[in-house]
Structure formats: C-alpha cells, structure tokens
Residue, then its C-alpha position, 0 to 999 in steps of 0.5 A: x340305694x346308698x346309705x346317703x341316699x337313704x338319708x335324703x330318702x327319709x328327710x325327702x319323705x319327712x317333708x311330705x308329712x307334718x312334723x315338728x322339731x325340738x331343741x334344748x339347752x341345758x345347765x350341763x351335760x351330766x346326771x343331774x343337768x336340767x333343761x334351762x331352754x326349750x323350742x318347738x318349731x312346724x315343718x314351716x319354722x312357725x314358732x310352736x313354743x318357745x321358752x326359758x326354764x327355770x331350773x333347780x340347779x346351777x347353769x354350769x359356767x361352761x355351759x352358759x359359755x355355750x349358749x350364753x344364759x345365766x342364772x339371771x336370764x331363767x330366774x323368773x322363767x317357768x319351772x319344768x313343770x310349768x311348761x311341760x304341758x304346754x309344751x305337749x301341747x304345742x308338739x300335739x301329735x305330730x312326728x317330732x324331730x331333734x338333732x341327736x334326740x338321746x341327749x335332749x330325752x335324756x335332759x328332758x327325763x332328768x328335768x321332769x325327775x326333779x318334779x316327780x314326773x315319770x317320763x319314759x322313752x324307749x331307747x331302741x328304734x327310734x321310728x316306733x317310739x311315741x312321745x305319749x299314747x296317741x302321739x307321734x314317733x321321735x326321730x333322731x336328725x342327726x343320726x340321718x344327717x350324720x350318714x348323708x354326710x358320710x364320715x366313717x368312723x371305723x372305731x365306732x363302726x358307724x358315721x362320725x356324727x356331725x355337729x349342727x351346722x348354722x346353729x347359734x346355740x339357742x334352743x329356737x335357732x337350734x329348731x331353724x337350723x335342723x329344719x335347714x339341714x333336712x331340706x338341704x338333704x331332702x334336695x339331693x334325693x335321686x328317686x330311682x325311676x322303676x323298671x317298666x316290663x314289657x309283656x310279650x305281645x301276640x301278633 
C-alpha cells in the first residue's frame, strides 16, 4: 500500500470512530507565546467549545496580522486556567485530532506553565499518547495529510508539510477545515479486496 493510501486508510478508519479536532491561536510562536484562542469541534463539526483566552503576555503584532485579535478582543476573555477544565471536559475521552499537534501542545504546555499547571505530552508515537489517564490518543493530521499529498522533501527526508487548506486563521474555522481535509482523504481510500483461495476439491 502506498504511503497515500496509507493516509487515506487512517482518515478512512478515523471516521469510523468518535473523535474530536482541536485547534489554537496564539500571541506568537516562541517560548514564551501563550494560547489566546481555542476550539474544540465532534467528527460532525458540532461546536464542543469554543473560546478566547486571556493571556499574560502581548499578542505579538505579526500574530494579530494572522488571525486578526488584539489585545482588546481577550481582555475580558477566561485565563488559561479558566478554561482548561472545561475544555477537558468538552474533549472527554475521545480520539483528539490537530492539524501539526507539536506546536498547539507546545502552546497548550506554555499556557498551563504560566498558571502552575504541569502538563505533559510524549513526544513520540503519536497513536500511544493520551491526553490524560483514561483519555483518548492525540493524533498529528497534518502529518497523514502531508503524506496523502506527497511532496518529498529530500532534505528533511520526509513529506513537505503542507499549510491547512480553507482555514481562516480562527481557532473554530481552523477545527472545520481539518475536519474537511480528512473526509476529503478518507474518499480516496481504495480498499483492497482480499484474495479468496480455493482449496482443492475431490471428485
């Protein structure tokens, strides 16, 4: 089976189960950047949760020119810390998928660091990590999307990863347009019919 297939094989599969897709925006991309949006969508793009945070640093200006919030727009908005229970709540112990999941952990560990709160994600097979004890596994989309794609990159020596398509840079819209790549990849799965075998017959 080719590595495309492959892909659509896991979105294809993923359908078949109940999952849940996050997505973030942030004040920056660096050490310090927090999460200043966050979105939880079903496999049936019913809104789980849905809201702006209010971060402890600045949203940084190439950043806002992203996503277009400000400081204004989060500064009555829940703390982190605020809405981290609630969000764990809304993801419950479903499957959850995000669109290159090592950044939106990276930002969701920095934004819980501010507040005291330990959280910790492995960062190595993806299928075996849980959220928390009891939870689902977190699974990288953009990963599957960028092999069903199929851009080598022989510098890397891996597929090029690809940027979201029809996302508009809002946490919610972001989760919607995931959920339409995966469905998209998920249609182009070619099951492969098995081989029957005849046992020989005594007349």
């Amino acid at each position: 089976m080719s590595d495309q297939q492959k892909a659509a094989k896991w979105a294809f599969d993923l359908l078949q189960t109940e999952f849940c897709i996050l997505d973030t925006e942030t004040t920056g991309l660096g050490p310090t950047a927090e999460i200043c949006q966050i979105a939880v969508t079903s496999r049936m793009n019913e809104v789980l949760f849905n809201s702006l945070v209010c971060p402890t640093v600045p949203i940084e200006p190439d950043a806002s020119a992203i996503h277009g919030l400000t400081a204004e727009d989060v500064a009555a908005a829940p703390t982190f810390e605020e809405v981290l229970i609630p969000l764990m709540k809304a993801i419950a112990k479903r499957d959850l998928i995000i669109y290159n999941c090592e950044f939106d952990l990276k930002l969701i560990r920095q934004s819980a660091r501010v507040h005291g709160i330990p959280l910790a994600f492995p960062t190595s097979d993806r299928r075996q990590c849980r959220i928390w004890l009891g939870g689902g596994s977190i699974q990288c989309a953009m990963l599957q999307y960028s092999a069903w794609c199929g851009e080598w990159n022989d510098y890397y020596g891996n597929y090029r990863w690809q940027k979201l398509p029809g996302g508009d840079h809002t946490a919610l819209g972001d989760c919607l347009a995931t959920a339409k790549i995966i469905n998209e990849m998920a249609a182009s799965y070619k099951p492969v019919e098995p081989v029957q075998e005849y046992s020989e017959i005594d007349f």
